[in-house]
C-alpha positions in Angstrom: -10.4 15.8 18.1 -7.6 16.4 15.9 -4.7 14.1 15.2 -1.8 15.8 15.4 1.7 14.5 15.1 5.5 15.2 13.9 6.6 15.1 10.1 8.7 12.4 10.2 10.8 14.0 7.8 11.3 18.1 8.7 10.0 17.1 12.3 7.1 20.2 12.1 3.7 19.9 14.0 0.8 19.2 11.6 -3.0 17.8 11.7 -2.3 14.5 10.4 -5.0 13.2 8.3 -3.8 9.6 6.7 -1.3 8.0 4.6 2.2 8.5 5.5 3.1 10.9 8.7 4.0 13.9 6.5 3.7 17.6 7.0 2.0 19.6 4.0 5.2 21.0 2.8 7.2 17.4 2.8 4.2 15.8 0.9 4.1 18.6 -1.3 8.0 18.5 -2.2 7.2 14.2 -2.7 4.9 15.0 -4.9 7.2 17.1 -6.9 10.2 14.7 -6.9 7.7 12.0 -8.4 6.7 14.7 -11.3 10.3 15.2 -11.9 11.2 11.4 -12.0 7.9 10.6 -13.7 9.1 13.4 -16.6 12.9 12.4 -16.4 11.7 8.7 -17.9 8.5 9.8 -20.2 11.9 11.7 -21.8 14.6 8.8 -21.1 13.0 5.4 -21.1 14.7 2.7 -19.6 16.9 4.9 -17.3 18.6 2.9 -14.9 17.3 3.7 -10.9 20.7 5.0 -10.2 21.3 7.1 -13.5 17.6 8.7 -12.3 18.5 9.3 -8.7 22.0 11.1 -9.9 21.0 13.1 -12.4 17.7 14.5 -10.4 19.4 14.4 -7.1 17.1 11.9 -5.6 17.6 9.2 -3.4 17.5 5.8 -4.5 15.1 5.0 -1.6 12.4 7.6 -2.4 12.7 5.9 -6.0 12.3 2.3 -4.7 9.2 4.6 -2.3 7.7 5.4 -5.8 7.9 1.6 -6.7 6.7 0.1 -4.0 3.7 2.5 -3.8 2.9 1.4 -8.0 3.9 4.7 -8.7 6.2 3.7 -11.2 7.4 0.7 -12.9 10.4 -1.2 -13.9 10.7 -2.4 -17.5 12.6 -4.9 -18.8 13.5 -8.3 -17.5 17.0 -8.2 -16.9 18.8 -6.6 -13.9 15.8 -6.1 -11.7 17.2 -6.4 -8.1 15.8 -3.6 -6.9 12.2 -4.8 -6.1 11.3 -7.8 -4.3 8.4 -9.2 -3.2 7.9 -9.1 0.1 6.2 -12.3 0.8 8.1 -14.5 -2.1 11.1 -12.8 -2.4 10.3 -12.9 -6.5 11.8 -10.4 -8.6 8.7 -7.7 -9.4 8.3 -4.4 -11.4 6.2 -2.5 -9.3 4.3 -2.7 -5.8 4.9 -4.7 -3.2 3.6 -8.4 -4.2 3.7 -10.3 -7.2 1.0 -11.4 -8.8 0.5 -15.1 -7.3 1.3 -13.9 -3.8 -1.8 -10.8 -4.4 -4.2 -13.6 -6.0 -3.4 -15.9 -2.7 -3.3 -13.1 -0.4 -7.2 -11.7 -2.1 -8.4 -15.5 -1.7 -7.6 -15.1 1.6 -9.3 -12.2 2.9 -12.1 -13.0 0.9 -12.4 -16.2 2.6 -11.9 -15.1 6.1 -14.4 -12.2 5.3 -17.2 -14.6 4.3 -16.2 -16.9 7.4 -16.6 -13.5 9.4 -20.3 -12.5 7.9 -21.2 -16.4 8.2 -20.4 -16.4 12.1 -22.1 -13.1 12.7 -25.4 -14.2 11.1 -25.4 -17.2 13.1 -24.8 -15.3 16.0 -27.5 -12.9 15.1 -30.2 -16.2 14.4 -28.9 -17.2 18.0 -29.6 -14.5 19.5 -33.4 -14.3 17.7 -34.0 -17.9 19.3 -33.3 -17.3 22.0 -35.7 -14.4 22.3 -38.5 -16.1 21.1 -41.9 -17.0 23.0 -42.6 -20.4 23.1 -45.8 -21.7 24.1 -46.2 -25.1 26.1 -48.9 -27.5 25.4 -51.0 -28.4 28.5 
């Protein structure tokens, strides 16, 4: 059965099928906006976020979207107070996490995930015991 829901943007009815709650048209007019930014620094490097946002006419939270979703990057050191990581609060360039906070965050899932598969094979040996015939010795 088919998902459907409202854009969260234009507010149409569409079959959602993932990612952010978007109609066709919205994600189509993102997508353009990114090409536009993505052209408007190949041709002015270094552009600061709000120089971009006025002279292409888009918002400085789509921008900051395009960041967060490693879409684009910030260079240089200085000035960055636009992106934060969201676990450290550490100044980043792109994404949502710095680096130590993804490395701790990877060790962790990969830990709980082997926890996980250890757990459900003991269940599963368990569960072979405790169907097994046993003979008794008369």
């Amino acid at each position: 059965m088919p998902d459907v829901r409202n854009c969260s943007r234009c507010g149409k009815i569409f079959n959602y099928i993932g990612g952010a709650p978007l109609c066709p048209v919205c994600r189509e007019r993102d997508e353009e906006e990114y090409k536009t930014v993505k052209e408007y620094l190949y041709k002015y490097p270094g552009a600061s976020l709000s120089e971009v946002s006025v002279e292409l006419d888009v918002s400085v939270e789509k921008i900051k979207r395009f960041l967060k979703e490693g879409r684009l990057e910030i260079i240089g050191e200085e000035g960055n107070m636009f992106l934060e990581c969201e676990n450290c609060g550490k100044a980043i360039r792109t994404g949502r996490f710095c680096d130590e906070c993804e490395r701790d965050m990877k060790r962790n899932f990969q830990s709980t995930a082997k926890d996980i598969t250890s757990k459900h094979e003991e269940e599963e040996k368990a569960k072979e015991n405790r169907f097994k015939m046993r003979y008794l010795n008369k």
